[in-house]
N, C-alpha and C positions, 0 to 999 in steps of 0.2 A: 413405519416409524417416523418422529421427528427430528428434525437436527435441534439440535439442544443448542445452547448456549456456549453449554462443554466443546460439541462439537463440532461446531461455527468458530471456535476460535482456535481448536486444533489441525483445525484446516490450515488456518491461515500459519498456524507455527511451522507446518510443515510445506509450506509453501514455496519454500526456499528461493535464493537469490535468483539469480539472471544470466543466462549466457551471451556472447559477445554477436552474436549471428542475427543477419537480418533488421542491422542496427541503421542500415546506410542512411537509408531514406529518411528516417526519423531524426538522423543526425542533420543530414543537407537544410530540413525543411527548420530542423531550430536554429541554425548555424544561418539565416540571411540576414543581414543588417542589424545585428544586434547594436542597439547605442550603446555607447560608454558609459560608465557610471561617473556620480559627480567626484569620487573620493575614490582610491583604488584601496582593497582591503586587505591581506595577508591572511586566507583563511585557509586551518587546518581541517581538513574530513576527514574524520576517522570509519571508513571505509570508504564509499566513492566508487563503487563498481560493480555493480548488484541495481537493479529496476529503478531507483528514482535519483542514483546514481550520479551515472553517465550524462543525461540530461539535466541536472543541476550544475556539476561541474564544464560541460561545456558550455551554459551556458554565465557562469560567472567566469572562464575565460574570455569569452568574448564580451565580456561587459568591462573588461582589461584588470580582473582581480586575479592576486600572486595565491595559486593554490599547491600545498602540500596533501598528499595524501598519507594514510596511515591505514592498514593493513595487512592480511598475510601474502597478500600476490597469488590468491589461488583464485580467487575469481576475475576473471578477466583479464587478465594481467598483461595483455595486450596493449588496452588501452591507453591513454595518454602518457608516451614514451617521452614527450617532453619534460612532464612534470615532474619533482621532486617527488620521490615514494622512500617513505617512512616502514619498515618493516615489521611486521610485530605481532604480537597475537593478545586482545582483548582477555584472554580465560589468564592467561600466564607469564606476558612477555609484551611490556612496554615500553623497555630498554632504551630500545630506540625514540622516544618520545623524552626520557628520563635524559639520556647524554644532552640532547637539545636544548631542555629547561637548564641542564645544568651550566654550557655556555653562556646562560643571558639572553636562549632564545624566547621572542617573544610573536604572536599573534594576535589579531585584531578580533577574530572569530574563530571558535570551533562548531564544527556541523557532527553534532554524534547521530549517526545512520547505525548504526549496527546492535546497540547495548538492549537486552535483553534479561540482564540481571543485574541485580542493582550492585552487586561491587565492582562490576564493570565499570558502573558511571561513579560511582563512590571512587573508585583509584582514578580514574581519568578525568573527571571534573576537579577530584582534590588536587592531585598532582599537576592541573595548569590554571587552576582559577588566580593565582597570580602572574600567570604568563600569558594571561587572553583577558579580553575584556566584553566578551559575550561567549555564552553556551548555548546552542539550540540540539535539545532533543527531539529524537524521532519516537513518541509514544507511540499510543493505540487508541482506536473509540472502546476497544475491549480493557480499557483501565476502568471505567467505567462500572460501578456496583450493579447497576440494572438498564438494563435498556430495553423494557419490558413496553415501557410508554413513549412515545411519539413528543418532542421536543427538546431531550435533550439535550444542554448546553452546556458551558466549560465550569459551571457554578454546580454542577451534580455531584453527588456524592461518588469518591470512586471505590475501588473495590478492596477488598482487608485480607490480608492473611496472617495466621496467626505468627509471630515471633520466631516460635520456635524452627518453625517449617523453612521459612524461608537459608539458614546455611545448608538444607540440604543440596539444594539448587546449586550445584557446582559447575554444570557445564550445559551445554542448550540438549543434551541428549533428555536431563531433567526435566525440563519444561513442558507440561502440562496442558490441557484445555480447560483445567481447573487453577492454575496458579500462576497463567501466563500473565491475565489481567491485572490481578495485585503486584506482580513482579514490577510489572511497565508502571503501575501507580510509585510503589517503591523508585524506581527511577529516576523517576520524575522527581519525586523528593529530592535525593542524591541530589542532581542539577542543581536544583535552587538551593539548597542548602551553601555547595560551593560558590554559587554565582548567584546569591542571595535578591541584588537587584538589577540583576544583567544576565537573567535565564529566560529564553526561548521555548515554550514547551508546543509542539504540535499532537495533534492526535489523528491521525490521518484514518481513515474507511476502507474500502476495500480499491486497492491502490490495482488500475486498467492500464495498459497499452504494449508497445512495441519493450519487450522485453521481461514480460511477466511469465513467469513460470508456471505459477499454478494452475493455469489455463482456466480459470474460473470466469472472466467476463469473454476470454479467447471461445468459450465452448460456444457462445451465441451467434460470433459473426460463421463461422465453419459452421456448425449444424445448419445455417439459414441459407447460409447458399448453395448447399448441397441438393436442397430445396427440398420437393415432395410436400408431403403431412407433417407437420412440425405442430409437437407437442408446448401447448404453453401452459404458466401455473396459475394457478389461482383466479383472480378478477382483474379483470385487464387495468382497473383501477390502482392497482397494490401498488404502493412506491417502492421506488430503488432510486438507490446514491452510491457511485462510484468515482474516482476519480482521473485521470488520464497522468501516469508519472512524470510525463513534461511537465504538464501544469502547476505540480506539487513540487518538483527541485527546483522549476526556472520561480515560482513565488520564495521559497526557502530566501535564493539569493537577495531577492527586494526585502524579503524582511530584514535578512541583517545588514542590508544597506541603510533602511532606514533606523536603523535602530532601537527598532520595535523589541519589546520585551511582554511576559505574559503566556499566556493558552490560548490553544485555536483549536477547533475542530478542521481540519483538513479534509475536506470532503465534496462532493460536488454532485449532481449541476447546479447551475445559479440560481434556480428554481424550478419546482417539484415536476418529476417526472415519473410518471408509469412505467409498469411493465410493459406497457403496449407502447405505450412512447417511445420507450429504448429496442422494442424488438422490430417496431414498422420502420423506427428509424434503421435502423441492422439491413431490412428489406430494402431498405430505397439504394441501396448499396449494391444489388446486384439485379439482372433481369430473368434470374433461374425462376421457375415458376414454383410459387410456394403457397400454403395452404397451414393457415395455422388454425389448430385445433386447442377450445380451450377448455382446461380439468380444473376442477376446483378442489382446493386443498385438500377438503377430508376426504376423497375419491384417492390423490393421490399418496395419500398419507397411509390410507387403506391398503396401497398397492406398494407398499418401501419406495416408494419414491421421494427423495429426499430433498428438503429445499436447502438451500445453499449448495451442499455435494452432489443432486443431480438436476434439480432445476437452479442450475447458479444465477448470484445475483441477488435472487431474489426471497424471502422470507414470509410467512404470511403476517400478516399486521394484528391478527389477533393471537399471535403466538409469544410464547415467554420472549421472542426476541423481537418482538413487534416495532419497536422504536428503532431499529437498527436502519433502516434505508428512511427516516423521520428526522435524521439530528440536527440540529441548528446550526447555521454555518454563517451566519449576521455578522458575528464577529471578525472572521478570518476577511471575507469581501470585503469588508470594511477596512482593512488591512493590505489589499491589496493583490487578493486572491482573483486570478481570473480561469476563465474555460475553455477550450475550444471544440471547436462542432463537433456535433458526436462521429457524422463522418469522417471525419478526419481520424477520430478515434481509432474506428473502426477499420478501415482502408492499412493503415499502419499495421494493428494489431494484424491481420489477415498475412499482409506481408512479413512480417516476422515470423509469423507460424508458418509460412511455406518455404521459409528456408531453412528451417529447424530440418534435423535426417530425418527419412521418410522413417526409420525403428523408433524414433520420439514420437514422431505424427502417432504409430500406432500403439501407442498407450497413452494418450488424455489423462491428468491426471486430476480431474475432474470433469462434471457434466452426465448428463444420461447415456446409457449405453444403447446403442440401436436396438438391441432385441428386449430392455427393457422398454423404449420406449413404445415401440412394436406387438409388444403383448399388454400395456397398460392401454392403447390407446384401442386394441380389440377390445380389449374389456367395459371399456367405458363408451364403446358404439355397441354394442351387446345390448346395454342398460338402454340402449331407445336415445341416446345424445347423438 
């Protein structure tokens, strides 16, 4: 079978945030010499503690901006014990955001990380667009109507749902692989609507590194250095675009320093990389001896092997989701978007998964399962490959 569209993007709904473990390294290596920014800014996050996070907020403290956070404290809530924390919950309880506005408080920026349904950002946009003078939300490339073709960019048509559907969506247990996309379009709306000409809209890809849960670009560096026979997908040719979450929170902060308003594709690398790119890259990271063996799609399509859920990453290019590792990122560079090595990526992400408990190690909650990949890769040297 294929991974649909559907189920490409209910992956990623069920992907969930980020636990606090195996952060150190990732924290030391963003935390050196950060310079000051020209202007210091007062910026609320309405969450702040979840994968692109932690690495956005420290590093707009270390650029010397006053940050409050706003969330329930269940995720992470360890974290930055300096900071002012706002309590509250996005489905039903803003309270705490409301008494604030009602003092006379005001901010320079809000950072919405969290909102997945548009009355989220409908109350939270509405209720401070006069008490902030920028809004940056966190979309999706899956806001997106089709991403069936290769290019692209933030001028696309995005995705519709009907009226009526959308007050069913009351709480993210709602949320769909079919209604998640128009929801995040919906949101987006909301934003601008509040902050008409001082809305931030991103749409970030599939978000990589030290702190990712889904273990979806985690399954590549761990199965390759485990080494052996390693199964790959498709033509070593096929693109894939990921992003590293340092990269995407510590950009966030430059955009609303500078001022910047509009849509972005959040998405990376700076230019176009393979499968083979990003898996030799993976190898040059260890000296286990390995051996990659390569299936092409309708073999594994043949055999339920599924791209995205077990050959993560990666999508075939001539599949209804074909344009998904293809999207245009001109804009955002332009903007101020940068990258860093894929090693480095990589080395982090490994670190973080091996401090995870060895009971999470042993349910991956994605990628190929060894006796899948073990009995698809007999079958396919069977055939004379």
């Amino acid at each position: 079978m294929t991974t649909s569209r559907r189920d490409f993007v209910q992956l990623s709904v069920l992907a969930g945030g980020a636990v606090g473990l195996g952060l150190a390294r990732a924290a030391a290596a963003d935390n050196q010499k950060t310079a000051p920014a020209a202007k210091s800014l007062k910026i609320l996050v309405l969450g702040g503690t979840g994968l692109i996070g932690p690495p956005m907020v420290r590093y707009a403290i270390d650029r010397g901006h006053t940050i409050t956070l706003f969330n329930r404290g269940k995720t992470n809530s360890h974290l930055f014990p300096e900071l002012e924390k706002l309590r509250g919950d996005r489905n039903d309880d803003l309270g705490s955001i409301e008494a604030e506005v009602a003092k006379g408080r005001t901010w320079d920026v809000v950072i919405d990380n969290t909102a997945s349904i548009p009355r989220w950002v409908e109350e939270s946009a509405g209720l401070l667009k006069s008490s902030a003078n920028l809004y940056l939300y966190t979309s999706s490339i899956s806001a997106y109507g089709s991403i069936a073709e290769p290019g692209t960019d933030e001028d696309t048509p995005v995705a519709t749902i009907a009226p009526e559907e959308v007050p069913k969506v009351k709480t993210t247990k709602d949320i769909t692989g079919e209604n998640y996309g128009p929801l995040k379009a919906l949101c987006e709306n909301a934003a601008r609507e509040a902050f008409p000409d001082h809305a931030i809209v991103v749409r970030p890809g599939l978000i990589v590194g030290p702190g990712d849960y889904s273990d979806r670009f985690t399954y590549w560096p761990v199965r390759i250095h485990r080494g052996g026979e390693v199964m790959a997908p498709g033509n070593p040719t096929d693109p894939v675009q990921f992003i590293d979450c340092r990269d995407l929170g510590e950009w966030y902060i430059r955009l609303v320093e500078s001022g910047a308003i509009g849509t972005y594709n959040g998405t990376g690398p700076a230019s176009r990389m393979s499968i083979a790119g990003m898996l030799y890259g993976i190898r040059a990271t260890t000296a286990t001896e390995i051996e990659f063996t390569w299936v092409d799609a309708g073999f594994l399509e043949e055999h339920e092997v599924q791209a995205w859920a077990h050959m993560t990453v990666w999508v075939p290019p001539e599949s209804e989701d074909g344009g998904l590792a293809q999207v245009k990122i001109d804009r955002a560079k332009d903007a101020g978007l940068t990258f860093r090595p894929l090693d480095e990526t990589v080395r982090d992400t490994l670190e973080y998964w091996r401090s995870l408990p060895v009971e999470r190690r042993t349910k991956p909650r994605a990628g190929c399962p060894a006796e899948l990949e073990t009995k698809t890769l007999a079958a396919w040297h069977a055939k004379g490959n």
